[in-house]
MDAnalysis code that builds the backbone (N, CA, C; Angstrom):
import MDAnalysis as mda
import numpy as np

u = mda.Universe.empty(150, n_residues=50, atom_resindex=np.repeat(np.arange(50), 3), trajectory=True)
u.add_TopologyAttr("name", ["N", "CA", "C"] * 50)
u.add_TopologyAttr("resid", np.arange(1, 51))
u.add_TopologyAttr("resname", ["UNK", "UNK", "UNK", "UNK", "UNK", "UNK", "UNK", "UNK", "UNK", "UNK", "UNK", "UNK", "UNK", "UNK", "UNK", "UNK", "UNK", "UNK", "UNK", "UNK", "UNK", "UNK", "UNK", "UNK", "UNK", "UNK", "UNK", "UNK", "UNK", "UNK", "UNK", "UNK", "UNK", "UNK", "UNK", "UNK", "UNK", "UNK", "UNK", "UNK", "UNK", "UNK", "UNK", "UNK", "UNK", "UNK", "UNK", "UNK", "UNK", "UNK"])
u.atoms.positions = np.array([
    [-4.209, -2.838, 6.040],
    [-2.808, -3.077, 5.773],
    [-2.604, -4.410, 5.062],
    [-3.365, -5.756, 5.749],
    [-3.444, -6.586, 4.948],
    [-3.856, -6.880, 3.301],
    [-4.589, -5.840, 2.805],
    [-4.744, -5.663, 1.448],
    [-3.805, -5.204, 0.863],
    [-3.384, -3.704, 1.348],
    [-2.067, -3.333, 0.944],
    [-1.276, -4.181, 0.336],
    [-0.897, -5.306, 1.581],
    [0.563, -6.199, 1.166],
    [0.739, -7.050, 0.257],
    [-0.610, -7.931, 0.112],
    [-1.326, -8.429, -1.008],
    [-1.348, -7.733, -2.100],
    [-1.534, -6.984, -2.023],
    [-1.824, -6.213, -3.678],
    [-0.197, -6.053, -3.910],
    [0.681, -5.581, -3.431],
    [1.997, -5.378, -3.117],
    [2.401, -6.942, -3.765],
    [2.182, -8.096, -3.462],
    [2.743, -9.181, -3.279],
    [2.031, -9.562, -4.728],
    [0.947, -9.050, -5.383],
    [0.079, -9.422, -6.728],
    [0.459, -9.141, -7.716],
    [1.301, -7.767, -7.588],
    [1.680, -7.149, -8.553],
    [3.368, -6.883, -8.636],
    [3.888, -7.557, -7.707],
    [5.666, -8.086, -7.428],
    [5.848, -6.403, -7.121],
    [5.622, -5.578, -6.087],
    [5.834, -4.116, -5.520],
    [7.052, -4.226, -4.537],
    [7.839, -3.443, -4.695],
    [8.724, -3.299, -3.810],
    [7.811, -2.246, -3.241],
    [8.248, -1.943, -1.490],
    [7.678, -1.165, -0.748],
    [7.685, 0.041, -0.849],
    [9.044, 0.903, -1.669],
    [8.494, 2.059, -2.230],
    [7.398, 1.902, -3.180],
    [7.663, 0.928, -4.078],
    [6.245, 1.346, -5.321],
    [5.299, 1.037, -4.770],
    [5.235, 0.390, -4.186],
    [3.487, 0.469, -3.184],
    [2.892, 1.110, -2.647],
    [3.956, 2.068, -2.111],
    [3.288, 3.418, -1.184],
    [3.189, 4.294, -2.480],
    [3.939, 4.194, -3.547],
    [3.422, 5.243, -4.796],
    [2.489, 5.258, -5.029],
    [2.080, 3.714, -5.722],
    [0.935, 2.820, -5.919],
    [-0.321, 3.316, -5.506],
    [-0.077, 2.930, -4.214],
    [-0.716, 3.556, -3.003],
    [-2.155, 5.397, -2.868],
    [-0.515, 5.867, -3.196],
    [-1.237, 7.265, -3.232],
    [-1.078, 7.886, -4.842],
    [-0.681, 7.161, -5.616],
    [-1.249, 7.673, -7.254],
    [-2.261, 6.153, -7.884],
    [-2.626, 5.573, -7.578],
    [-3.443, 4.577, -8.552],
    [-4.403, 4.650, -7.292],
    [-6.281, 5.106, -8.245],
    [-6.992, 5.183, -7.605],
    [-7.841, 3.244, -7.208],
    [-7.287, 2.647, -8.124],
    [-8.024, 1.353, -7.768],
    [-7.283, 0.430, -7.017],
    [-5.440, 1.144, -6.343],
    [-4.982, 0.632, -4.869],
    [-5.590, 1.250, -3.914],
    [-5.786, 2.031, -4.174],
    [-6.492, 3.430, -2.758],
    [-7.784, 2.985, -1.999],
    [-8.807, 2.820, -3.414],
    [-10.682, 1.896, -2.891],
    [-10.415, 0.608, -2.904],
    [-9.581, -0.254, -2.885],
    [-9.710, -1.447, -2.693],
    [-8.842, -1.274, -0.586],
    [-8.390, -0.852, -1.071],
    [-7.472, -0.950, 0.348],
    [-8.197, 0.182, 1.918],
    [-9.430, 1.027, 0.847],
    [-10.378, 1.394, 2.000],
    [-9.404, 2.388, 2.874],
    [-8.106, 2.832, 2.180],
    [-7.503, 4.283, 3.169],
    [-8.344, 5.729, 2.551],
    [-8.193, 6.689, 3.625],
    [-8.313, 7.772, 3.320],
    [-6.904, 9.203, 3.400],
    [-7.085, 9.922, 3.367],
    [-6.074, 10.433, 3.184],
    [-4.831, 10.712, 4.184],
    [-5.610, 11.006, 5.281],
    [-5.101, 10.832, 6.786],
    [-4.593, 9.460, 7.239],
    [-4.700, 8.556, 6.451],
    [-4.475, 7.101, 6.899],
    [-3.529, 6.187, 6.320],
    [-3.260, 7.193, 4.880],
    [-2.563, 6.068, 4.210],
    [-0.734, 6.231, 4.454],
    [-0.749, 4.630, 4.559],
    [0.722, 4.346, 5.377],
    [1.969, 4.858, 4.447],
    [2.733, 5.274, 4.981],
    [4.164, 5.707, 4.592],
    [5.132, 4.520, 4.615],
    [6.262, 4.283, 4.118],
    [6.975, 3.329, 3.845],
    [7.561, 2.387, 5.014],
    [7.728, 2.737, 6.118],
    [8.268, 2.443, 6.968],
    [7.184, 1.742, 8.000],
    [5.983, 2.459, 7.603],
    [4.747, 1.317, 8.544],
    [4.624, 0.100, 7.281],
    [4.745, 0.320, 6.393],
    [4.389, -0.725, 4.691],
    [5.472, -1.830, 5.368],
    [6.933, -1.380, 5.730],
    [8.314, -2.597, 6.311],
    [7.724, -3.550, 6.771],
    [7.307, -2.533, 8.197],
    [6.748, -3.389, 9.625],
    [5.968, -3.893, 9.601],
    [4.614, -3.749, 8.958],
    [3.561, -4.436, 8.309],
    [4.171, -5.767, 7.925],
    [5.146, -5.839, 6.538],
    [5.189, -6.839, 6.131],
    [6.135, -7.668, 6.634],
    [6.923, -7.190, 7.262],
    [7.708, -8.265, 8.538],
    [7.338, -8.859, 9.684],
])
């Protein structure tokens, strides 16, 4: 999650485009080490970053 937010915070992402990000750009996906079952939806991305 901590990569996530970072990359989020690297590339100025609001928390929807991150979870886009997320699950359409394959070089957010292997850097951030989710699999498909794992990767966070918008509302864990909030709480995360609050």
């Amino acid at each position: 999650m901590l990569k996530a937010v970072l990359l989020g915070q690297w590339h100025s992402l609001s928390v929807p485009e991150l979870e886009r990000c997320l699950a359409t750009r394959l070089d957010f996906y292997f850097f951030c080490g989710f699999d498909d079952i794992t990767l966070p939806d918008r509302s864990t991305l909030y709480r995360f970053r609050n």
